[in-house]
C-alpha positions in Angstrom: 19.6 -6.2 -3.9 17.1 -4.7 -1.2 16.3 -7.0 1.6 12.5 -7.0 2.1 11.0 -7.2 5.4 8.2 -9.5 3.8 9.8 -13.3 5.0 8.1 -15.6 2.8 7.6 -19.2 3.8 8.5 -21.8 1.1 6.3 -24.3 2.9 3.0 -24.2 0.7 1.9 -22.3 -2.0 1.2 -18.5 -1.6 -0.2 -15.4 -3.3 2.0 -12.5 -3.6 -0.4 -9.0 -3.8 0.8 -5.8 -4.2 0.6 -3.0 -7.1 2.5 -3.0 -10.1 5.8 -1.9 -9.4 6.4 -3.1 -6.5 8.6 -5.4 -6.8 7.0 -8.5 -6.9 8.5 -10.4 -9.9 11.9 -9.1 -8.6 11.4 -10.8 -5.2 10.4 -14.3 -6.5 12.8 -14.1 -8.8 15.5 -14.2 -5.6 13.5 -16.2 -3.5 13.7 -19.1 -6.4 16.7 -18.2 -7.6 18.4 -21.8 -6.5 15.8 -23.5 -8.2 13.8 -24.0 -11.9 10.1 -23.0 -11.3 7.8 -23.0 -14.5 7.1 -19.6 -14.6 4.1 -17.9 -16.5 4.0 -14.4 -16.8 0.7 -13.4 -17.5 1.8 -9.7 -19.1 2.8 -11.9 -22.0 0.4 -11.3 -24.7 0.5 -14.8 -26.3 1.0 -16.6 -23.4 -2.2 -15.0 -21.7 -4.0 -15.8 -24.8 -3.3 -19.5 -24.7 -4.1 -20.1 -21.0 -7.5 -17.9 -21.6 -8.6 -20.3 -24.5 -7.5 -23.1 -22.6 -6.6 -23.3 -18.9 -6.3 -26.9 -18.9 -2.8 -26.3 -20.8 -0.9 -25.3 -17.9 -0.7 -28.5 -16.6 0.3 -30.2 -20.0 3.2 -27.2 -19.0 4.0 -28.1 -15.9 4.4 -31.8 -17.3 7.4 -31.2 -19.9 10.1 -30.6 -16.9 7.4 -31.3 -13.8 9.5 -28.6 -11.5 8.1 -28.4 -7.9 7.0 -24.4 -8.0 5.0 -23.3 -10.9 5.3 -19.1 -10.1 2.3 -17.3 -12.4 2.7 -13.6 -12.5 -0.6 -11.2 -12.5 -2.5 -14.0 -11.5 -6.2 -12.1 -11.7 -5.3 -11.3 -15.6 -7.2 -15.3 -15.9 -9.0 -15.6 -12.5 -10.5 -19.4 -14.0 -7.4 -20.8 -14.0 -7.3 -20.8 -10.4 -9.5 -23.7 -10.5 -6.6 -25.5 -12.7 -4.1 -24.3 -10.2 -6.4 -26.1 -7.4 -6.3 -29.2 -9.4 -2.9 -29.6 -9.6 -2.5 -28.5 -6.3 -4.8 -31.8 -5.0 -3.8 -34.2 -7.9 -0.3 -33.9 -8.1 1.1 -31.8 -5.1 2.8 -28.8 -6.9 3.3 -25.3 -5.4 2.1 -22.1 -6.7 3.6 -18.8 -6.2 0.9 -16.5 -7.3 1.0 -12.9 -8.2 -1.6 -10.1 -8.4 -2.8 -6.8 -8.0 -5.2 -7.8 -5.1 -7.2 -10.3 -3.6 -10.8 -8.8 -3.3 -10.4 -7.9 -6.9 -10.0 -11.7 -7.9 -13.0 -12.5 -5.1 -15.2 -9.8 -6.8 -14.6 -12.1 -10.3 -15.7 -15.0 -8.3 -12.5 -16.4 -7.7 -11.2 -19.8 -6.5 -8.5 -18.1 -4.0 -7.6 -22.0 -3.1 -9.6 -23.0 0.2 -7.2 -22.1 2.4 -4.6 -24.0 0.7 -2.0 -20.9 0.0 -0.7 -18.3 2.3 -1.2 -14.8 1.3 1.6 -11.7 1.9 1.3 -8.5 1.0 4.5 -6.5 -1.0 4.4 -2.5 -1.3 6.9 0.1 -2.5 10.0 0.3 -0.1 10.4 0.8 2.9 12.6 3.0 4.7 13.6 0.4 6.8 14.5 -1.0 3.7 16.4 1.2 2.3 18.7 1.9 5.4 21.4 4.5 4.7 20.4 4.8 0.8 16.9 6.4 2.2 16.6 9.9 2.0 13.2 11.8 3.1 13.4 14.7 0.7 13.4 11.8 -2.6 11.0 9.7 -0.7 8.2 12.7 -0.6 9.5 14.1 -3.8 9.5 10.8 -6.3 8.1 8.4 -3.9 9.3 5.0 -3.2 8.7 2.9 -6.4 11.8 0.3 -6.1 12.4 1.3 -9.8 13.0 4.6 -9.0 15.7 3.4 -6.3 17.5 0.7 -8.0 17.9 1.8 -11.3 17.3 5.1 -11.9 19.5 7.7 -10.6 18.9 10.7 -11.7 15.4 12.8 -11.0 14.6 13.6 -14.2 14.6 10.2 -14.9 12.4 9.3 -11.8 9.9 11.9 -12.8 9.5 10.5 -16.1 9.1 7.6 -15.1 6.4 8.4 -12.3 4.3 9.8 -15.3 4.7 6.8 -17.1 3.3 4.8 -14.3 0.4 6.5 -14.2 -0.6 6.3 -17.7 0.1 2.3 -17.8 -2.0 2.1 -14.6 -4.6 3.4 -16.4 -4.0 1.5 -20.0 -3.1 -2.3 -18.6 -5.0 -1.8 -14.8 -7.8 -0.3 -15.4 -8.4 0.2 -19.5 -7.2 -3.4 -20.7 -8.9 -5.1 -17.4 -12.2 -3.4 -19.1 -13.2 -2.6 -14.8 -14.4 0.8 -16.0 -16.9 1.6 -19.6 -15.5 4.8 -19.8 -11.8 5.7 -18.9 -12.3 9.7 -18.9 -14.8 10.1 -15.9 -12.1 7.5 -14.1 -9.3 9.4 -15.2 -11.2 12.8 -13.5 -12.0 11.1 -10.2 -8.1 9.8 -9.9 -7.1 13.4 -10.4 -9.5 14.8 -8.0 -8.6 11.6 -5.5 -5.0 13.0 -5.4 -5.7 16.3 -4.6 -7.7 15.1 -1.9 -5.2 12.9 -0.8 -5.0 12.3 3.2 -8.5 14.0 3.9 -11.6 13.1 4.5 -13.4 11.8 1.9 -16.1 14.0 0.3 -18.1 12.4 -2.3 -20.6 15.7 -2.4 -16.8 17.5 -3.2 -15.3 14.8 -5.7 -18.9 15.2 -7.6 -18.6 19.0 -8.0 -15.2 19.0 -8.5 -14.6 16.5 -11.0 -18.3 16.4 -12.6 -18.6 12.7 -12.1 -22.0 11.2 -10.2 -21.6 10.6 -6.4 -22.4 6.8 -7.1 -20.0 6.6 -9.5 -17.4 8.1 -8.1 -17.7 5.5 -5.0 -17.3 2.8 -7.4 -14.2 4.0 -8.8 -13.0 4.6 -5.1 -13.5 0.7 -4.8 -11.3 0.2 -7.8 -8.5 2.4 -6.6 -8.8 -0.1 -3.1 -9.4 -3.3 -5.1 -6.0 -2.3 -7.3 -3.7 -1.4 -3.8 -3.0 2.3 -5.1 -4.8 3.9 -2.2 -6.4 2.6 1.1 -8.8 4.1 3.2 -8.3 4.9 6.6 -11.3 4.2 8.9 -12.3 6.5 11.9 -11.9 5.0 15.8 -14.6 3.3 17.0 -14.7 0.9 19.7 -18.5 -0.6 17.5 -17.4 -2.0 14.3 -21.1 -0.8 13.4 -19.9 3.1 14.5 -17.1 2.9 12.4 -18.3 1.8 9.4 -21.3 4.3 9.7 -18.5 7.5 9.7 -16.6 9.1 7.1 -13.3 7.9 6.2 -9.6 9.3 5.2 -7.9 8.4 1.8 -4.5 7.9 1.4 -2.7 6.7 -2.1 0.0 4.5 -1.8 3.0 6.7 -3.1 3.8 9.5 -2.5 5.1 9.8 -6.2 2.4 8.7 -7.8 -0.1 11.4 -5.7 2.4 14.3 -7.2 2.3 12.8 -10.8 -1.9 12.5 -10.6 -1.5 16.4 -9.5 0.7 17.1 -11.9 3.4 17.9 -9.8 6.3 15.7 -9.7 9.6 17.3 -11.0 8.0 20.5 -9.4 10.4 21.5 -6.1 9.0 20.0 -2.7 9.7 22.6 0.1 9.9 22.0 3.9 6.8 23.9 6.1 4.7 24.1 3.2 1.0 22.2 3.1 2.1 20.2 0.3 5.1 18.5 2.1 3.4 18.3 5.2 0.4 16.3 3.4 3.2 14.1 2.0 5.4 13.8 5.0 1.7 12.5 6.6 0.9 10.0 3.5 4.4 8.6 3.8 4.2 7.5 7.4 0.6 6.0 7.4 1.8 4.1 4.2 5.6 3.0 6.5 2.9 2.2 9.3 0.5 0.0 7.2 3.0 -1.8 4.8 5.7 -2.0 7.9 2.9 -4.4 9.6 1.4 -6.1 6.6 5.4 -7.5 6.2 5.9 -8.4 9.7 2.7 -9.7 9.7 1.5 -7.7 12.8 -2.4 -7.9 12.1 -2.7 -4.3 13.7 -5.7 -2.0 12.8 -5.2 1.7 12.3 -7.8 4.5 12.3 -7.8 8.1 13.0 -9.8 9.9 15.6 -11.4 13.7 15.1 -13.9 15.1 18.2 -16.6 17.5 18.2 -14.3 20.0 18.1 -12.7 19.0 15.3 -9.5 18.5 17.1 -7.7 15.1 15.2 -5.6 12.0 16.1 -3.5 11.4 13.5 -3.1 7.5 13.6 -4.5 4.9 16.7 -3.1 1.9 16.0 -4.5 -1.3 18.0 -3.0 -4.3 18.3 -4.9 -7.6 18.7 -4.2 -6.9 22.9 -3.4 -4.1 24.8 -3.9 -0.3 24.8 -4.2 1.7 21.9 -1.3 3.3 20.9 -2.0 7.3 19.7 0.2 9.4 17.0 0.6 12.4 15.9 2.7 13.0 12.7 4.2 16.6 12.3 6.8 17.5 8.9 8.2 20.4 11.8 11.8 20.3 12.7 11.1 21.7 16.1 9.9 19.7 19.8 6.5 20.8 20.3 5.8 22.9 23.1 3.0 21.8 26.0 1.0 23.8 24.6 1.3 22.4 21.3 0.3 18.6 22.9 -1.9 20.0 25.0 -5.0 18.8 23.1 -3.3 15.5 22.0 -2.9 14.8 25.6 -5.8 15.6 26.9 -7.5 13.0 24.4 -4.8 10.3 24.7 -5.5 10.7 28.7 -9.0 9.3 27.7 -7.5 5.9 26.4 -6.5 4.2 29.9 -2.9 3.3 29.7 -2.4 4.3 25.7 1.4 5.1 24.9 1.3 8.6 23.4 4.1 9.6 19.8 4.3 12.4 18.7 6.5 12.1 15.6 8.4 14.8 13.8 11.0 15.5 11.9 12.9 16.4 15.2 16.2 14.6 15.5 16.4 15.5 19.5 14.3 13.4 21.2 11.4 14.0 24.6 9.2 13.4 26.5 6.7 16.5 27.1 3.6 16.0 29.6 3.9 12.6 28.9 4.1 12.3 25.5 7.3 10.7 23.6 8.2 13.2 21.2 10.8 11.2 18.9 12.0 11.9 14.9 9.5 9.4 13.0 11.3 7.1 12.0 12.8 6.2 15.8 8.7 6.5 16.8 8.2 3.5 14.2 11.2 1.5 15.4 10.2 1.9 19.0 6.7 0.4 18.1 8.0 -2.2 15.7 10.7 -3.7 17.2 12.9 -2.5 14.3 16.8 -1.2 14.4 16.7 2.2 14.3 18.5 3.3 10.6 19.4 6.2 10.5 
């Protein structure tokens, strides 16, 4: 098994969100695996049925063995019986392990996400942290980081297929079966067109053209890829909360796979100091730096920075006290030369007292005017407090 980062407390009941695939059944099923939880797995056909026509049944359930954890996977499948799960919770002091594609999604249904009476984590594909000495870069851009893809599936063919696959269920069971859009071609269009945008600026005036889908509707189905965890949007820096929701925002998915099966390229070769690797090598970081601090529980921000002149901070991440700290994220091989940090630096000297990374793909590490140049994945344990894997 692959330890997690995510250290789940046992002490109350908890939702578990993350996207499908991720390994969220997998990780309750070893966090319980000393005890006998009632579990209810929601993907079941007849068993969904059953608690939809009558939520009240789970408790007659939970009363044939009366275990001490029920565990209910896909939990927003049946947002009402939240307000079973409460009752239980208050009459009879069971805990829940809950599962789900996300939380604002079950809050959008008009959810009863408990009153404060569960914890909430957050699980995403692996990390490379994770992984430790089975990581390997080149697979992790190629065919992304779905655990599937890790654990059991060795070969890349295999991975490929099954990167496809994913796709099309995500669209069937996610989106299709959970009836969130009318009509699953102008979704399917806007997903494409998403992925190809991947790790830019969003343009709704492009995604419009460029998929034939209205600019309002589009948005909504932005909202849908946010509310199901398969992308995230990464906010410009502003110090006004105000400013920066006003500005435009980036758009990452949360795969690096998954991007290169909605573009129709995975099982295509990835090669070094091309754009497409470099877009990759970028969307795999900003995912290690958001799901690395979502485990540990870090409560950091993140947001991006571009001037006047168009010239672009990577990642500013902002912790609840303290400077800013500002990154740069290069796919090059080679130190950068001043020159090359020149700009960078003469931002990051505007941020009093900010620690300055550039990360690369650089195994000797520096530090140049200033800045610590360090391969990416020492840059992340530096800032994270993490051992160092490689």
């Amino acid at each position: 098994m692959i330890e997690r980062l995510s250290r789940i407390s046992k002490s109350q009941s908890f939702f578990l969100f993350g996207p499908r695939g991720c390994g969220k059944s997998t990780l309750l099923q070893q966090l319980f695996k000393k005890e006998n939880p009632l579990w209810i797995d929601l993907l079941e056909q007849r068993v969904e049925f059953e608690l939809i026509q009558n939520p009240d049944s789970l408790l007659d359930l939970w009363k044939v063995n009366k275990p001490k954890w029920i565990v209910i996977d896909e939990i927003q499948k049946i947002p009402n019986l939240l307000d079973v799960v409460h009752r239980i919770i208050e009459k009879h002091h069971v805990r829940f392990a809950l599962t789900g594609s996300s939380a604002r999604k079950l809050k959008r249904g008009g959810a009863n996400l408990l009153a404060g009476r569960a914890a909430s984590y957050e699980l995403a594909p692996f990390s490379s942290f994770e992984l430790k000495d089975q990581f390997h870069l080149q697979q992790a851009l190629s065919t992304g980081l779905l655990p599937r893809l890790w654990t059991e599936l060795r070969e890349e063919a295999d991975r490929v297929r099954s990167l496809y696959s994913y796709v099309q269920t995500y669209l069937k069971e996610e989106v299709a079966a959970e009836q969130l859009v009318r009509n699953l071609d102008p979704f399917r269009r806007v997903l494409v067109t998403a992925a190809q945008a991947n790790a830019k600026i969003i343009n709704f005036a492009a995604i419009e053209r460029d998929s034939g889908v209205r600019h309002s509707q589009a948005e909504r189905h932005f909202e849908i890829f946010t509310d199901t965890l398969i992308g995230r949007y990464l906010e410009p820096f502003e110090t006004s909360i105000r400013k920066r929701q006003s500005k435009k925002s980036k758009f990452y998915f949360f795969d690096t796979g998954v991007v290169r099966a909605l573009t129709n390229l995975a099982g295509e070769p990835l090669h070094p100091s091309t754009y497409e690797y470099g877009n990759l090598f970028e969307t795999f970081l900003v995912n290690e730096f958001f799901n690395i601090s979502a485990a540990l529980e870090k409560r950091y921000r993140f947001s991006y920075l571009r001037t006047k002149n168009d010239v672009e901070i990577d990642l500013i991440l902002e912790k609840p006290r303290g400077a800013p700290i500002l990154i740069e994220m290069k796919s090059t091989t080679q130190l950068p030369s001043k020159d090359k940090i020149a700009a960078f630096r003469k931002i990051g000297s505007e941020f009093k007292g900010a620690p300055l990374y550039w990360l690369s793909n650089a195994k000797t590490s520096a530090v140049i005017d200033g800045v610590q140049c360090l391969y990416w994945q020492e840059g992340l344990a530096r800032i994270f407090d993490l051992p160092d894997s490689r």
